[in-house]
PATORPA-668007 format. One line per field, with one value per residue (C-alpha): residue number from 1; residue in three letters; chain; x, y, z. Coordinates in steps of 0.1 Angstrom, whole numbers, plus 5000, padded with zeros to 4 digits. Each point is the difference from the previous one (the first is absolute). Example, Ala and Ser with C-alpha at 12.3 -4.5 7.8 and 13.67 -1.06 7.14 Angstrom:
REM PATORPA-668007
lumnu: 1 | 2;
nuti: ALA | SER;
rogu: A | A;
u: 5123 | 5014;
v: 4955 | 5034;
w: 5078 | 4993;
***
This chain:
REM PATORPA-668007
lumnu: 1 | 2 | 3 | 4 | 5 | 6 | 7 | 8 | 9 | 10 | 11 | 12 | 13 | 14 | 15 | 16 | 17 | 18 | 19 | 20 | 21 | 22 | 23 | 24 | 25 | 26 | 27 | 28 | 29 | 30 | 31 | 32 | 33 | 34 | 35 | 36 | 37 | 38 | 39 | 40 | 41 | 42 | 43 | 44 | 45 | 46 | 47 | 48 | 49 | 50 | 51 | 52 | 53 | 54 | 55 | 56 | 57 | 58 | 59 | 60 | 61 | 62 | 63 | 64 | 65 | 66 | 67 | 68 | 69 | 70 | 71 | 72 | 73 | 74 | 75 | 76 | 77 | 78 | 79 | 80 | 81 | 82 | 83 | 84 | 85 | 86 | 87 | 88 | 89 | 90 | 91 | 92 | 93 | 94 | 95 | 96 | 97 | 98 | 99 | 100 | 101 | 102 | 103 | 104 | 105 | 106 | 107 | 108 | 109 | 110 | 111 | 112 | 113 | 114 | 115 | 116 | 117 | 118 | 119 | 120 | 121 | 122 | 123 | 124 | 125 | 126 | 127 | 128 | 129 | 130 | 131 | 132 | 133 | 134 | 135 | 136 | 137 | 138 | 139 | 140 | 141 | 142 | 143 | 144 | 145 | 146 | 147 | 148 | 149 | 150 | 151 | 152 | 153 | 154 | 155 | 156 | 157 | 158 | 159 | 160 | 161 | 162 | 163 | 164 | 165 | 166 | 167 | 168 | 169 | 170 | 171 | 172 | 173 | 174 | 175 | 176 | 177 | 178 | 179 | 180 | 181 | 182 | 183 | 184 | 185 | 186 | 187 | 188 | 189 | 190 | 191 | 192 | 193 | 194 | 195 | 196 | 197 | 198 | 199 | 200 | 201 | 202 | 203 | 204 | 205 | 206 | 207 | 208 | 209 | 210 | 211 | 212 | 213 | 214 | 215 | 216 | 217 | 218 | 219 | 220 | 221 | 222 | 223 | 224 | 225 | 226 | 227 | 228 | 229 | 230 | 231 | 232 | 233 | 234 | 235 | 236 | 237 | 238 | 239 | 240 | 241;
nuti: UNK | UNK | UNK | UNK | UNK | UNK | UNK | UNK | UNK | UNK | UNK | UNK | UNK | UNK | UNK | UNK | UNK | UNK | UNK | UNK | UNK | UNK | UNK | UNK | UNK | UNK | UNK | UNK | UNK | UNK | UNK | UNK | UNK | UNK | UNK | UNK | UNK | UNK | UNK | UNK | UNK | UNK | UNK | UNK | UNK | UNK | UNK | UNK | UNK | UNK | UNK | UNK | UNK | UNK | UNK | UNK | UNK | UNK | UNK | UNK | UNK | UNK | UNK | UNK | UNK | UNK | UNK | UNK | UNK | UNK | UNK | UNK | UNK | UNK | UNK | UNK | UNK | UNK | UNK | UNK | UNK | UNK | UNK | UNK | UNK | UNK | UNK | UNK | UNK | UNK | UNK | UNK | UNK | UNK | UNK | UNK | UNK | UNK | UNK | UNK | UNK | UNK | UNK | UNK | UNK | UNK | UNK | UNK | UNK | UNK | UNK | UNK | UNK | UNK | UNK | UNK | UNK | UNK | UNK | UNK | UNK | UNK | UNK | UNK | UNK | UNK | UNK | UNK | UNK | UNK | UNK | UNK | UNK | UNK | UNK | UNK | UNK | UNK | UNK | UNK | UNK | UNK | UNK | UNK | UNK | UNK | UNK | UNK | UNK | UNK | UNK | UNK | UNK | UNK | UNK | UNK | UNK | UNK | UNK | UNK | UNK | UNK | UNK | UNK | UNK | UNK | UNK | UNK | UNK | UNK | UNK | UNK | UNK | UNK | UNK | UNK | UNK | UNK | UNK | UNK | UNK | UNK | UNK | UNK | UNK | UNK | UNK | UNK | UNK | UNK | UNK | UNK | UNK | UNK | UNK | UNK | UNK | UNK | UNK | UNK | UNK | UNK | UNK | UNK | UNK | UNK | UNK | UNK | UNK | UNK | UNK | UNK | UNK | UNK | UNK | UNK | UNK | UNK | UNK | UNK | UNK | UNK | UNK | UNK | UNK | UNK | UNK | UNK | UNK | UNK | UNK | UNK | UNK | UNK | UNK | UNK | UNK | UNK | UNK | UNK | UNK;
rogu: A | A | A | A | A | A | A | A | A | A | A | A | A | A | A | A | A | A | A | A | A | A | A | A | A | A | A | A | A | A | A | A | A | A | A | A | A | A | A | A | A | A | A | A | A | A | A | A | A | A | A | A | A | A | A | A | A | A | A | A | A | A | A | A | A | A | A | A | A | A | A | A | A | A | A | A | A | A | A | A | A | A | A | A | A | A | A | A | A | A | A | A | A | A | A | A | A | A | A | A | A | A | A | A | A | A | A | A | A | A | A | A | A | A | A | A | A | A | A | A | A | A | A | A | A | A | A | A | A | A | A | A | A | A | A | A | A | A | A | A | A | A | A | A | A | A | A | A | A | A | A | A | A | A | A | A | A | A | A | A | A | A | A | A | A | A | A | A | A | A | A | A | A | A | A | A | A | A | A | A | A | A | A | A | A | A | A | A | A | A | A | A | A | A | A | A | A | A | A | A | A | A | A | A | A | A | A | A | A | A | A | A | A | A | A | A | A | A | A | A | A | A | A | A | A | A | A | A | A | A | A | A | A | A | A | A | A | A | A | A | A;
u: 4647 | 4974 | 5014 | 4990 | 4985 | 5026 | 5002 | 4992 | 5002 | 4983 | 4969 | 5011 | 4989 | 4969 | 4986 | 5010 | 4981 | 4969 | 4990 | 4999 | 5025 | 5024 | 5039 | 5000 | 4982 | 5018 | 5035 | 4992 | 4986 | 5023 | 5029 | 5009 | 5008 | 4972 | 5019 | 5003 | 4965 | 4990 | 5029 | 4983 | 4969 | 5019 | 5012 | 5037 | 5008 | 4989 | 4988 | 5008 | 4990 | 4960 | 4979 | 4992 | 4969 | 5005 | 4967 | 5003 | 5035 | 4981 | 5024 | 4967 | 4963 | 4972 | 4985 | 5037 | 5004 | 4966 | 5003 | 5030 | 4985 | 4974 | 5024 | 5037 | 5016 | 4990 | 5033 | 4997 | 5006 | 5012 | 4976 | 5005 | 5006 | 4980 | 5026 | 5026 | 5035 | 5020 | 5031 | 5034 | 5018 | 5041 | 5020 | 5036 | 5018 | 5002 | 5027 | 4999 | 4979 | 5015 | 4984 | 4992 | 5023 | 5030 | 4995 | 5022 | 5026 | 4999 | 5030 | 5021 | 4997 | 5003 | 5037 | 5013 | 4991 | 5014 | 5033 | 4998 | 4990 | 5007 | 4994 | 4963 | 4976 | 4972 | 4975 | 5015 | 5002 | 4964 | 4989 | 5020 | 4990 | 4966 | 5007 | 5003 | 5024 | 5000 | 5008 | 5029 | 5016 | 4999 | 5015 | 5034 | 4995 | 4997 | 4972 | 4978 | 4979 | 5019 | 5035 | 5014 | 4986 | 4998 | 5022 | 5006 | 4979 | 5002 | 4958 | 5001 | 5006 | 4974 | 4977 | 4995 | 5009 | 5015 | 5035 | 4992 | 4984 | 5030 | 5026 | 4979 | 5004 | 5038 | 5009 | 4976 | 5020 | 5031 | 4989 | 4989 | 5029 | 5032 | 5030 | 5032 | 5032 | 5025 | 5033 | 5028 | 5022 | 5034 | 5033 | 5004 | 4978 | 4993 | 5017 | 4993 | 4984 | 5029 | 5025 | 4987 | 4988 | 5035 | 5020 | 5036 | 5028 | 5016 | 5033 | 5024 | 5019 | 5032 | 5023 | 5043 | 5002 | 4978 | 5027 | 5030 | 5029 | 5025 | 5035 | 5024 | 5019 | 5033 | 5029 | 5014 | 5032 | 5014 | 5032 | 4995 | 4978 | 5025 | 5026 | 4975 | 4992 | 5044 | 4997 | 4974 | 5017 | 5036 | 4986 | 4987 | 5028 | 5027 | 4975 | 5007 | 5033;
v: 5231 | 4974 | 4965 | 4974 | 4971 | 4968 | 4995 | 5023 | 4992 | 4972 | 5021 | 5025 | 4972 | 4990 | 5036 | 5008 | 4973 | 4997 | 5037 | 5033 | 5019 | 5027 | 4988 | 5031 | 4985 | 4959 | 5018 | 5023 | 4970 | 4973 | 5027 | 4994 | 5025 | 5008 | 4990 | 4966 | 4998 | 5008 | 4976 | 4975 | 5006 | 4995 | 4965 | 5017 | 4994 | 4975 | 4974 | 4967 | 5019 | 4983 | 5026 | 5001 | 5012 | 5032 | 4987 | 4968 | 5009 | 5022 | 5031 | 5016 | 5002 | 4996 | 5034 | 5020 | 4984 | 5013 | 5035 | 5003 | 4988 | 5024 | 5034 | 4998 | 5024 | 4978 | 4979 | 4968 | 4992 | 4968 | 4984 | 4995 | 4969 | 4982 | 4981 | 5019 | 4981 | 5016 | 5014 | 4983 | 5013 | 4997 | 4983 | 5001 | 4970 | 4980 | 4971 | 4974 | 4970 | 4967 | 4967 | 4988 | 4970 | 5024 | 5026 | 4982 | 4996 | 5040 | 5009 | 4973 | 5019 | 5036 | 4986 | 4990 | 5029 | 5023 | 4976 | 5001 | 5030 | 5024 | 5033 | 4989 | 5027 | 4988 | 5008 | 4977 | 4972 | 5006 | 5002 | 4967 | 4980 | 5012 | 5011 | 5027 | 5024 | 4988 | 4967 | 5011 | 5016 | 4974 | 4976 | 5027 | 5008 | 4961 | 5004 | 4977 | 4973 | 4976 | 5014 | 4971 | 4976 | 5027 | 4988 | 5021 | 4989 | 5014 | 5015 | 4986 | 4966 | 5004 | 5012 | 5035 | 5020 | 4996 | 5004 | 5028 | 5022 | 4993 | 5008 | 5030 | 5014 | 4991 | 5021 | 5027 | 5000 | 4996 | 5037 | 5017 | 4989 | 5027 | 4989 | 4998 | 5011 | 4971 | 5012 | 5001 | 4969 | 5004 | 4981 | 4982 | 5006 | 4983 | 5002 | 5024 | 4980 | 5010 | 4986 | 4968 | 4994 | 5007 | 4972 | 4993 | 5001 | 4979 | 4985 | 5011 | 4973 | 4984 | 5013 | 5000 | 5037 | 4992 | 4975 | 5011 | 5001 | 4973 | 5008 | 5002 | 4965 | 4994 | 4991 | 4967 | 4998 | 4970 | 4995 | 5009 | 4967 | 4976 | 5010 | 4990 | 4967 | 4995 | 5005 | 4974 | 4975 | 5003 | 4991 | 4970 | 4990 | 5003 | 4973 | 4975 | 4998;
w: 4935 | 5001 | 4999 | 4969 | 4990 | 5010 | 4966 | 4977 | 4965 | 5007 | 5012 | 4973 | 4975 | 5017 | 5002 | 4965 | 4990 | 5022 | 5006 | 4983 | 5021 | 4983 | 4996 | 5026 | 5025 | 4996 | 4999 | 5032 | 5022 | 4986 | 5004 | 4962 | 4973 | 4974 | 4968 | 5021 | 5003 | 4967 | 4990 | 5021 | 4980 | 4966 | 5009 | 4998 | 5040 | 5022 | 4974 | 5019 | 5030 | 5013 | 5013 | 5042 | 5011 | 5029 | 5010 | 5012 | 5013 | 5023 | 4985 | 4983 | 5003 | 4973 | 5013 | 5000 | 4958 | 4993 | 5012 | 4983 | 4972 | 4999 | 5008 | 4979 | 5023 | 5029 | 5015 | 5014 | 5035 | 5019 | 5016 | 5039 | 5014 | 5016 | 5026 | 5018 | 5000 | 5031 | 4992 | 5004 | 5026 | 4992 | 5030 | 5006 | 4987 | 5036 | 5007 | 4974 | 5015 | 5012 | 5002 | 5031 | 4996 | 4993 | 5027 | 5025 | 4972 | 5006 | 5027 | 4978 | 4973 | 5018 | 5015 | 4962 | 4987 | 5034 | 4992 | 4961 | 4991 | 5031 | 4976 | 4996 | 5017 | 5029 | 4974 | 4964 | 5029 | 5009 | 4965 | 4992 | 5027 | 5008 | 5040 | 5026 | 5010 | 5033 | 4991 | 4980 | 5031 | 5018 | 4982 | 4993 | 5039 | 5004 | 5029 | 4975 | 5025 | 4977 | 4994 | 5010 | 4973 | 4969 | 4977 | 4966 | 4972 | 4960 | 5001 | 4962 | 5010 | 5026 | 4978 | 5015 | 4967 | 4969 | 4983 | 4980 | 5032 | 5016 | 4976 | 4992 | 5034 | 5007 | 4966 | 5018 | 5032 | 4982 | 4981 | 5031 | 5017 | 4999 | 4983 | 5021 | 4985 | 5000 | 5015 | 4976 | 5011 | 5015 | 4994 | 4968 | 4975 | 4966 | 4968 | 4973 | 4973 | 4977 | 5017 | 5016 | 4958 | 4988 | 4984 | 5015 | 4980 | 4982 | 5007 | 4975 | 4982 | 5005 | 4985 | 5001 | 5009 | 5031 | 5011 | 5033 | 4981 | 5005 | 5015 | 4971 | 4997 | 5011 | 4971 | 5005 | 4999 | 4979 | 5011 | 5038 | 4996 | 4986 | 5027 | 5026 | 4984 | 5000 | 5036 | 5008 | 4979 | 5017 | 5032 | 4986 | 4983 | 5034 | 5015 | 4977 | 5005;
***
């Protein structure tokens, strides 16, 4: 299948109305349907729609419209063009590309992220910070030419990447990443929420049958009093005389 105009009702609506072609022949170069074309003629589709000349475009020659014009069963062809645009060849996505000024900031950024974020992979710290394998294993294996004088640095505050490339690939590492099963703990344990939530009970209140009972009191004897009164009186009374 032949490929089409770049826009093709617009050249739709110039050919409808500068040549004599068949609705066949617009809709088969101008990969349209016929009832669009013929639509296109009626002012029903396309009416705000100005006209582009194939011509000028370099997408069709005056010779290719007039044989056409002269045989209904001839099809249009795309003309060829004149300058050759090479093809784009797709590259792998490389390191993302550091400033000059930043690329020392590099190894501080490799030892946060080692220290911060140890489940990052070689390759999410290469793509964050724009550097080499190499220079990743040398900063964990600290045989860096300047271990002594790294000192960890967040790669967003130094400009190196943003927030959201770096939350993006913690969450990542934190997928890939098996879950370990928590041991159960031993000893005491919390509270089911039942019982920690229930409300203590209330003191019942006082009352007279809650009371000790007291020891029964003892009669008192009326007369066994007065005959100890006598007694203390007599004393007193043999001192006076």
């Amino acid at each position: 299948m032949s490929q089409g105009p770049l826009m093709p009702k617009a050249t739709a609506v110039w050919l409808v109305e500068n040549t004599s072609l068949s609705f066949e022949q617009i809709a088969d170069f101008c990969k349209l349907h016929p009832l669009e074309v013929k639509g296109i003629a009626d002012g029903e589709v396309a009416a705000g729609i100005k006209g582009l000349d194939p011509v000028s475009t370099g997408q069709l020659t005056r010779e290719e419209i007039d044989r056409a014009q002269e045989n209904p069963d001839y099809r249009l062809r795309m003309a060829v063009a004149k300058v050759q645009l090479p093809e784009m060849k797709r590259t792998k996505k490389g390191p993302r590309y550091t400033p000059v000024s930043r690329r020392h900031d590099r190894p501080n950024a490799i030892l946060w992220l080692v220290r911060n974020h140890p489940e990052l992979k070689d390759a999410q710290i290469m793509r964050l910070v724009g550097t080499t394998k190499t220079t990743i294993q040398q900063v964990k294996d600290r045989t860096h030419w300047n271990s002594a004088g790294l000192q960890p640095m967040d790669p967003v505050t130094l400009g190196l990447c943003s927030q959201i490339d770096l939350d993006f690939e913690v969450q990542r590492a934190a997928k890939d990443r098996p879950q370990v099963e928590q041991p159960e703990p031993a000893g005491q344990t919390l509270m089911p929420a039942e019982v920690s939530t229930a409300r203590e009970p209330q003191p019942e209140p006082f009352s007279d049958r809650s009371r000790p009972p007291r020891p029964a009191e003892e009669e008192i004897d009326v007369n066994s009093v007065f005959a100890k009164l006598k007694q203390l009186k007599r004393p007193e009374e043999g001192e006076d005389q």
